[in-house]
N, C-alpha and C positions, 0 to 999 in steps of 0.2 A: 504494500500500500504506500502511495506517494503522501510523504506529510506535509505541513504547512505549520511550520512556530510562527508564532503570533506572538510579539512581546510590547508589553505595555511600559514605562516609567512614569508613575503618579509620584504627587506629591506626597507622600504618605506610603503606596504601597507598589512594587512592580508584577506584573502579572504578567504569565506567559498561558498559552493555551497550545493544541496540538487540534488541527484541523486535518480530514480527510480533503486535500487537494480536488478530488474529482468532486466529489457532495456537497460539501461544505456543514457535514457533520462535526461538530463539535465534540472531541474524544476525550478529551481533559484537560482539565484549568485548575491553576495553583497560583498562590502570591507568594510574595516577601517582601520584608521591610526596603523600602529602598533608601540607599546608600547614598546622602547625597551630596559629601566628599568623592565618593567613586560611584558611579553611576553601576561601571561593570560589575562590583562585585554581588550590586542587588540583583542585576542581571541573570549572573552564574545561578545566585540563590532561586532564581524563581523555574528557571530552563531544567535546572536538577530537580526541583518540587515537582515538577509536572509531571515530567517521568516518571519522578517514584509513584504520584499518582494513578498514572497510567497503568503502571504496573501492580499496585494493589487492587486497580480493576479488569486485573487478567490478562490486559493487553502489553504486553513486555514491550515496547516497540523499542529502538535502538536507533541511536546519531544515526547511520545509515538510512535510515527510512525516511531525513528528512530532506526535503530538496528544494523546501524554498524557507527561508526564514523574512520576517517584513517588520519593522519595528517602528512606534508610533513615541515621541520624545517631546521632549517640556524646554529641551536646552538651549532653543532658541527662543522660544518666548520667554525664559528665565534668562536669560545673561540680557536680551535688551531690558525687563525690566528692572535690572539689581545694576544698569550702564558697565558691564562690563565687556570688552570685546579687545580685540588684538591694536596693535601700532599702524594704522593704515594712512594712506595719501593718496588722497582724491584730486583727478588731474581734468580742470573745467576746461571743453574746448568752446570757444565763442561765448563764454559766459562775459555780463558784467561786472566785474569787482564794483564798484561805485555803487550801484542798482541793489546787487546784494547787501550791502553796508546800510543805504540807505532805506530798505524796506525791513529791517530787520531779518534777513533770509542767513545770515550766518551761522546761527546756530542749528539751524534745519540742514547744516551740511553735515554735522554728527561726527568729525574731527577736524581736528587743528590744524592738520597740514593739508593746506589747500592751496593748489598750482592751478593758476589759471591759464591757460593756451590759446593765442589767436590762430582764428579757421571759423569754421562752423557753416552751417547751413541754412537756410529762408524754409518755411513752411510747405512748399513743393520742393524741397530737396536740392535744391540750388546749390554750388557754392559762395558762399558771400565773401570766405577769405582764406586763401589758402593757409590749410595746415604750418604753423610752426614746426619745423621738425627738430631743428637745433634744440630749440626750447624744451621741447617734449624728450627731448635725448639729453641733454644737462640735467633736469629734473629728477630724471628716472635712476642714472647714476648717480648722484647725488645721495640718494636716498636706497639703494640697492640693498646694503649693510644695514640699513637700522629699520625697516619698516618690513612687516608680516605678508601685507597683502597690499594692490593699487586697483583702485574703482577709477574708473572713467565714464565721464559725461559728457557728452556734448549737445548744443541746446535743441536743436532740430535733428537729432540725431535718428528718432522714429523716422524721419521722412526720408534719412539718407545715412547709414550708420560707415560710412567709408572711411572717416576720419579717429571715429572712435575703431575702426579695425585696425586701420595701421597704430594708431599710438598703442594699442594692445600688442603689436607683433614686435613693437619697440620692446617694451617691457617685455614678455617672452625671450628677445633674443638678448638683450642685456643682463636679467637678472635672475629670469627663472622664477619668481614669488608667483604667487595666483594673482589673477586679474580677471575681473568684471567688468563688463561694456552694459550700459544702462537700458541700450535697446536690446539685449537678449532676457532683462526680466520683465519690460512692459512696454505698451506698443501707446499708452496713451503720451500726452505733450506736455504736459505740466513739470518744467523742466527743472524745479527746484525740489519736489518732492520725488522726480523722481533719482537727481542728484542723491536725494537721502538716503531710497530705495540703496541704491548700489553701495553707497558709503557700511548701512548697512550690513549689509550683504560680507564684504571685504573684513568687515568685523568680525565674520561668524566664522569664518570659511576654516582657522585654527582650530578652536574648540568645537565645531562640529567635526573634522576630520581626527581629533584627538579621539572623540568619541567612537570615532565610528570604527577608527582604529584597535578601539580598547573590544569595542564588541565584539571584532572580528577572530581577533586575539583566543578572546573568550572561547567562540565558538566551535576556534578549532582545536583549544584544548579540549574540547569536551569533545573532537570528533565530528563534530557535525561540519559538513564540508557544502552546502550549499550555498546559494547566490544571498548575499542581504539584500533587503530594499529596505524605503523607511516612505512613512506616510506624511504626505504633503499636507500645507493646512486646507487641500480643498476634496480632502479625501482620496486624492489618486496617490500611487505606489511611482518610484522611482530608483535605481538604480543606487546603491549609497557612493558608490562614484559620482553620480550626477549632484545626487545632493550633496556632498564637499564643496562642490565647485558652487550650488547657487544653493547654500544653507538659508539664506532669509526666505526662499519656496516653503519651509519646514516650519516656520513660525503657525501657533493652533492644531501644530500634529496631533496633539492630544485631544482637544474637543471634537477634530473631524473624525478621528479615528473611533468616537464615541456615539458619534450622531450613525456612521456606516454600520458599527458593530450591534450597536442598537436595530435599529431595519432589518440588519440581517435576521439574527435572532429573532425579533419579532416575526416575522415572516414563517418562522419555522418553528415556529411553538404557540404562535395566538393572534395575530392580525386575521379580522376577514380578508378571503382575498379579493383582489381589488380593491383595498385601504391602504393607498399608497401616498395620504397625505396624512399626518402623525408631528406631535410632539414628542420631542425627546427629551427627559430631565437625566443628567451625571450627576447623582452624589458622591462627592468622591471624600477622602480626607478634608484636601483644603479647602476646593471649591465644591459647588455646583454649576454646571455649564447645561445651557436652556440652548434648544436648537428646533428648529423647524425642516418638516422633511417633504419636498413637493415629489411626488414622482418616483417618492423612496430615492431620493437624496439630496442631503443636505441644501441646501440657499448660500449661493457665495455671498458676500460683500463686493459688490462692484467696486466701491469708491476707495476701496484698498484696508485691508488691518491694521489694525491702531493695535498698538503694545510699546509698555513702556512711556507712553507721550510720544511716541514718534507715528506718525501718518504715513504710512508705506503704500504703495502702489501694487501690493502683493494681493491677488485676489486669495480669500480664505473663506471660511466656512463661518456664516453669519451667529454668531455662538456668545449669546447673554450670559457673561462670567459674572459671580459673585462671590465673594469671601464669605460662604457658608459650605460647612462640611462638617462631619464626627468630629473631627480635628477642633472646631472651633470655641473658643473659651466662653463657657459659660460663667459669668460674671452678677455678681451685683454691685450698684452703683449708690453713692453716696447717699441717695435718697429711697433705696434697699430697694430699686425696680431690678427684676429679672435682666440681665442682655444674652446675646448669644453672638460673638463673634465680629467685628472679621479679624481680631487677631489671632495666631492658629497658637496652639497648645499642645505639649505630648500631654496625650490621656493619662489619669494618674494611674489607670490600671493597667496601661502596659508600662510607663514607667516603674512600678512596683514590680511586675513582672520581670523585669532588668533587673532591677535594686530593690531587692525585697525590705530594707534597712527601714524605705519611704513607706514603709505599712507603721512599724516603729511610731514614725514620727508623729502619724497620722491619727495613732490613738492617744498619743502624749497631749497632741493639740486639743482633741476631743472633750478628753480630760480633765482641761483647764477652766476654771471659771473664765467666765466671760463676761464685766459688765457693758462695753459700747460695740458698735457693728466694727467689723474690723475684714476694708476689701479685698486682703489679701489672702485669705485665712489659710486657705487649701492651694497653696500654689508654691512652686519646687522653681528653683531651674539649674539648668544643666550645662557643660560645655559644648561649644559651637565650635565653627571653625578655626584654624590656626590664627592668628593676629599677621597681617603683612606688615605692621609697621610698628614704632615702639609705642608703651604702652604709660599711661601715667601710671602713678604708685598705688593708688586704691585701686585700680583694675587690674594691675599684677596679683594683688591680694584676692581678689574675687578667682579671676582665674587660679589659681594657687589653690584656695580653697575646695571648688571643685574638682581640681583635679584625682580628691579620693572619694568619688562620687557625688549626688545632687543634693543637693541642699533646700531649704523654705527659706520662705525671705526671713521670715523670720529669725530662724538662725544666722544669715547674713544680717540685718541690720542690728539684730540683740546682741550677735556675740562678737563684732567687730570694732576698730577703733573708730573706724568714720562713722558709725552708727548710722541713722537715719538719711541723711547726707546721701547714702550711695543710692537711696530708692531710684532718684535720678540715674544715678549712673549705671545701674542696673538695666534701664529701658531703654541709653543710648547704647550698652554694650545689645542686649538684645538685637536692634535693630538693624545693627553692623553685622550680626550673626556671629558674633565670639560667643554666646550666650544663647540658650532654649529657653521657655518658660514651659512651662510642665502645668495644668491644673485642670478642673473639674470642664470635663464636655461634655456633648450630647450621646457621645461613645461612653462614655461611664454611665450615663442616664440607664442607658440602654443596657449594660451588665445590673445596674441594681434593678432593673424592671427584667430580667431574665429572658430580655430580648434576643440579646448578643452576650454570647460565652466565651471570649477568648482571649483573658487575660485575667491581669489579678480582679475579684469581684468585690474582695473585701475592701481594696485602695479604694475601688470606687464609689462604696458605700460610707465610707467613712466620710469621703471629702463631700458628699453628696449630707451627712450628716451636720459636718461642718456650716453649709451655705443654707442649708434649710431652719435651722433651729434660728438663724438671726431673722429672720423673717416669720416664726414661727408657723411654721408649717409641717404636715407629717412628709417624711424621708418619700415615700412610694407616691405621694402626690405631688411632690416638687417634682422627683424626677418626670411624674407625666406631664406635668406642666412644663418640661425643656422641650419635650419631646412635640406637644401641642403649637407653641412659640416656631421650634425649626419647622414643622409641616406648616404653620402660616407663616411662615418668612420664605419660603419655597413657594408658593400658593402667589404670592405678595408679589414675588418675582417673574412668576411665568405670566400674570397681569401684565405687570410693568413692560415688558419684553412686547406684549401685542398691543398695549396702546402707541407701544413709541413707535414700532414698525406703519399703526393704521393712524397714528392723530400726531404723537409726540410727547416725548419723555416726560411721563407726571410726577408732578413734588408730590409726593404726599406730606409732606410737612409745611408748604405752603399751600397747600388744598385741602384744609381740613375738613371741609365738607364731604370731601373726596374719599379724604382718609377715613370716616365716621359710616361713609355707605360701605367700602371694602371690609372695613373691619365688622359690621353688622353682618355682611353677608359673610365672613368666614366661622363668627360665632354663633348663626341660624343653621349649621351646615347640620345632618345628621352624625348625632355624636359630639356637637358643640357646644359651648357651653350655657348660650342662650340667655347671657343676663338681661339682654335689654328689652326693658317696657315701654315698649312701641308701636303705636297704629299701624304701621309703616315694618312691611317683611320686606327684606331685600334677599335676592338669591342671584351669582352669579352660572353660567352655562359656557364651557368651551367643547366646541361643535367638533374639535379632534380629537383623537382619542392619545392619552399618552402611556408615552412608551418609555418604562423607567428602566435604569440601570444602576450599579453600584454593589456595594458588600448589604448599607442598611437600608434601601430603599421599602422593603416590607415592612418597615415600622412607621415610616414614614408617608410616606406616597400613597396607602389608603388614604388616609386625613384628606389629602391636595389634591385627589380625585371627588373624595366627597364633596368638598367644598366646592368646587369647579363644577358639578353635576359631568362628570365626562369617565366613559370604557379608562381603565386603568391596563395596562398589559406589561407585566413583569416576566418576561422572557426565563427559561432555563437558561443556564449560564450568565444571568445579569451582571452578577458578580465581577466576571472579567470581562465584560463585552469589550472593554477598551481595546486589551489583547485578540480579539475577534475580528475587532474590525480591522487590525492591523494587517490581516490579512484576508482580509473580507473585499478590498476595494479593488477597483481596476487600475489597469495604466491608461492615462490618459495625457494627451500632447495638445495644447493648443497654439493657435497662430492665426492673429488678425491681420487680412492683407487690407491698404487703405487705396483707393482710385479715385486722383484728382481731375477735372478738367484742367484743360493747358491754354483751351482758345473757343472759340464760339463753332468752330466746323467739326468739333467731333472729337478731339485729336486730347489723348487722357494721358496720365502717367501713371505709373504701378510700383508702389512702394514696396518691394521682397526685400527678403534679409540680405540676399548679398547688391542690394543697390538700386537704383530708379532704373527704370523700362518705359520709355514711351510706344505708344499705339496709334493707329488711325483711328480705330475705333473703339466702342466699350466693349462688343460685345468679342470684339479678337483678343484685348485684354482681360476680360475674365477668363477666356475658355485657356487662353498663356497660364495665369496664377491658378485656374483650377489644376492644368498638368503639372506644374511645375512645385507649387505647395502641398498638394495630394502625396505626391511623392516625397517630399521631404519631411512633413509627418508623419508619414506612416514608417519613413526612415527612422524618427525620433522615437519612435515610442517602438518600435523592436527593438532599439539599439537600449530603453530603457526595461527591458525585459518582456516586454509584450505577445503573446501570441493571437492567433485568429485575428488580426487587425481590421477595424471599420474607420472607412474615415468619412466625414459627413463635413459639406459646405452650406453654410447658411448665407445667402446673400441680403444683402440690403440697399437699394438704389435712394438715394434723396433728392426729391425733388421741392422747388419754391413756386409760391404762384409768383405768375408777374406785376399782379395787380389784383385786385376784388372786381370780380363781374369777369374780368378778361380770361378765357381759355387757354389760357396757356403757363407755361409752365419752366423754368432752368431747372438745368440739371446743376447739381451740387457736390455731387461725386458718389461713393459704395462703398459697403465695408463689406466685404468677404471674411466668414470666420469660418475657420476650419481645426476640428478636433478629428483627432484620432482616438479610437480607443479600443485595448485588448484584455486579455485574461495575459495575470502573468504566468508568465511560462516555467512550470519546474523543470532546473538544471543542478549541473554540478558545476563547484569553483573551481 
């Protein structure tokens, strides 16, 4: 039997699965902690889980058997959003220095070393000024020795990309570093965003190829010798050579990989058929990611990915994140309201599970009289990542401290010399990541309510006992009350998510009228709690049915289907759908050709990748870029692993009236879009 590894990396947890290649049976699924100092060794952890799974149900399969592995990764939406990326220099061709400066556009270039080059091209692909090449060759060695990667831009580069190919074969033959040309990730004009795009991009192109290196490593230690791919943020699979070279394509691998794996699943365990339109909720650890499915598959983002504050020109998988998950720290706040999140927290009871010492502590606190609220009660934290730089003297001491395991704040501010003082310095070390915080979530909710069993139960209880008694309340109905909160806070969000797509993103905290019917309608739901005495019954309805995923969505996801009045569908294998979809998706190539008029008698021009083409006519021009781009997509996506390829052109002609009343008509030019799309093909490496 031909296998298919499916590998997830969440924030929280890494999943792998084992797919039947021809079927798309799902054979076994396993998680692990993920590692996220080393991405790989969570990796290794979860590809070995699987197996042994496999293996306890019957099925011994072996490395051998697998022939396509496909992996879906957070690394690029995590390094743009925490600003980290490599030493790059971005080389503007026909940009303005000036124009930049003066519209604020500098910092939308996303690094410091910025060479500008005269050349460039006019809007039909013109030249306006020939290439610098001196320029463009001083620059490039100049900087050969100190910089990782070089992005290139040039302004009209979509309409004529010849200037940015040579300054690309400059760098190739001088230095060897990786390099990006702006018109091979987006065909739109917007030439400052999409400068960012590629800056971007040149960013990633290191720590994604570290990655993908460390993976492969992995794999064949383990024997498994088949092809990698990694899932793109619009759902399709790509070569992890291809991804190195254009890592900012991989930014929302994770959500699209979620929105596919979800479909799939559903489809083969409980959608009617013919319900090929569907919500999809991810509860994951950190987040939740809300996605819409037309067609059974995912909805891009036209106007490009946003992560991090940067505006990218990367079409991705239209996917409403929020910082709610198990993961997230259930808190009270100075005036003793419930919160839940979006800072994330290790659970007390797998922290316990690690450091059983933290059970110790946690009845000691118990323990103690208590006359005032105190918001820190139940909260540890732990060490984080190494420090890159030097450290003042109380944060050597914090560090220090835990270095023999985690600690309560408690203990840090009572038994230290700075005392109080460091609370501060606790939340900036936190947020730098030298530092975890550790305290009571919706995941410990969930162990004291005998939801979920899979770590310590008593850490959870106790810290559960901790938050409840200040508020006085019984222990088993706080916890349902977290559990109540995350299902309307999830409920709250897949709302928000479809007014902002059909009306526009609602305040609820400035629409409190707004706020007052929502919330009315989540506590009239069956099973709600129904305080209010009111003439006036409000019930909300979503007309799609959703389709949930995750480890705890069965605790959860009834509630936000009640409330909604909507079919609820939790697939077999929910749990790791992430890893499902990972190898659930197709290959797919896209390529927009653009056709300008030139003159009033007919006479167009045809923007391809390798350069302008003029025509007599339109329609000898389209039937040219139909042979000539047919072919070279379907080139692209075998060469990305594809087999059985379809390639499909969508034309679009624009025309203007000439006048109101008058019959007639300009032409304004075409866009031709062409996708390719296959099944990936199992090979050996």
């Amino acid at each position: 039997m031909q296998l298919a590894l499916g590998i997830d990396t969440g924030g929280t947890y890494t999943d792998a699965v084992l797919v039947n290649h021809a079927t798309g049976e799902v054979l076994a699924g396993a998680k692990a902690l993920t590692t996220r100092h080393d991405l790989s060794i969570g990796i290794g952890g979860a590809i070995r889980a699987v197996f042994a799974t496999a293996k306890s149900q019957g099925t011994p399969f072996t490395a051998a058997d697998v022939t396509l592995v496909a992996l879906s990764t957070t690394l690029a939406t995590n390094a743009l959003a925490e600003g980290h990326g490599g030493a790059v220099c971005l080389l503007l061709i026909g940009y303005d220095p000036d124009l930049i400066e003066q519209f604020g556009f500098r910092r939308d270039l996303a690094t410091n070393d910025v060479v500008y080059l005269d050349g460039g091209h006019n809007e039909v692909g013109d030249e306006v000024a020939p290439l610098d090449e001196d320029a463009a060759r001083a620059a490039i060695l100049a900087r050969r020795d100190t910089v990782e990667a070089f992005a290139i831009s040039g302004y009209f580069a979509v309409r004529n990309p010849s200037h940015e190919l040579r300054v690309r074969g400059l760098v190739e033959e001088l230095t060897g570093r990786p390099v990006t040309c702006g018109h091979e990730l987006t065909s739109q004009l917007n030439a400052v965003r999409r400068a960012t795009t590629v800056a971007l991009n040149a960013h990633l192109i290191l720590p994604l190829r570290e990655l993908m290196v460390s993976v492969q490593q992995t794999l064949a230690a383990l024997g498994i010798a088949a092809p990698l791919m990694v899932v793109r943020g619009d759902g399709s699979l790509v070569r992890a050579e291809w991804a190195m070279r254009r890592p900012i394509e991989t930014i929302l691998s994770g959500p699209a990989a979620s929105a596919v794996g979800a479909w799939h699943l559903a489809q083969r365990n409980g959608t009617q058929p013919g319900q090929r339109d569907v919500w999809t909720v991810d509860v994951g650890g950190t987040t939740t990611d809300i996605a819409a499915l037309r067609d059974g598959w995912p909805i891009l983002n036209v106007r490009g990915a946003s992560v991090g504050g940067w505006r990218t020109m990367i079409e991705a998988v239209d996917v409403h994140t929020t910082g709610l998950g198990g993961d997230s720290h259930v808190r009270l706040d100075r005036e003793g309201r419930l919160t839940i999140g979006p800072r994330r927290a290790v659970p007390l009871c797998l922290l316990a599970s690690e450091h059983p010492e933290v059970v110790a502590e946690l009845r000691s606190r118990v323990a103690e009289p208590r006359t005032r609220r105190e918001e820190d009660i139940a909260e540890f934290v732990v060490l984080g990542r190494q420090p890159g730089s030097r450290l003042a003297e109380p944060e050597c001491e914090i560090l220090e401290l835990l270095g023999g395991g985690p600690r309560s704040l408690a203990q840090i501010t009572d038994g230290m010399r700075f005392g109080v003082m460091l609370r501060r310095r606790v939340e900036e070390m936190e947020r730098r990541g030298l530092i975890r915080r550790a305290g009571f979530t919706p995941t410990d909710a969930l162990h004291v309510l005998g939801r979920f069993r899979e770590w310590d139960v008593e850490a959870a209880r106790l810290g559960a006992v901790l938050l409840a008694e200040q508020i006085s309340m019984p222990v088993d109905a706080f916890c349902a009350e977290v559990v109540r909160r995350f299902s309307d806070q999830v409920a709250t969000e897949i709302v928000t998510k479809i007014l902002e797509d059909e009306v526009g993103r609602p305040d609820w905290q400035g629409e409190p009228t707004a706020a007052v019917l929502l919330q009315r309608a989540l506590d009239n739901r069956p099973g709600g709690n129904g305080k209010h005495a009111s003439d006036l019954g409000y019930a909300l309805t979503l007309y799609r049915p959703l389709v949930a995923i995750g480890a705890p969505v069965a605790a959860y996801l009834p509630q936000v289907a009640d409330a909604l009045h909507t079919e609820l569908v939790i697939p077999t294998h929910a749990e790791v759908a992430n890893a499902v979809g990972a190898v659930a998706g197709g290959v797919i190539q896209r390529l927009q050709v653009l056709i300008n008029p030139l003159d009033d008698e007919g006479k167009v021009r045809v923007h391809l990748p390798d350069g302008v083409h003029d025509f007599k006519s339109l329609e000898h021009a389209v039937e040219h870029a139909r042979q000539v781009v047919t072919a070279h997509v379907e080139a692209m996506a075998r060469q990305e692993g594809a087999e059985q390829v379809e390639v499909q052109m969508i034309r679009e002609d624009n025309w203007a009236p000439v006048a109101i009343g008058i019959n007639q008509q300009i032409y304004l030019g075409t866009e031709l879009r062409f996708t390719a799309a296959g099944r990936p093909s199992p090979a050996r490496r």
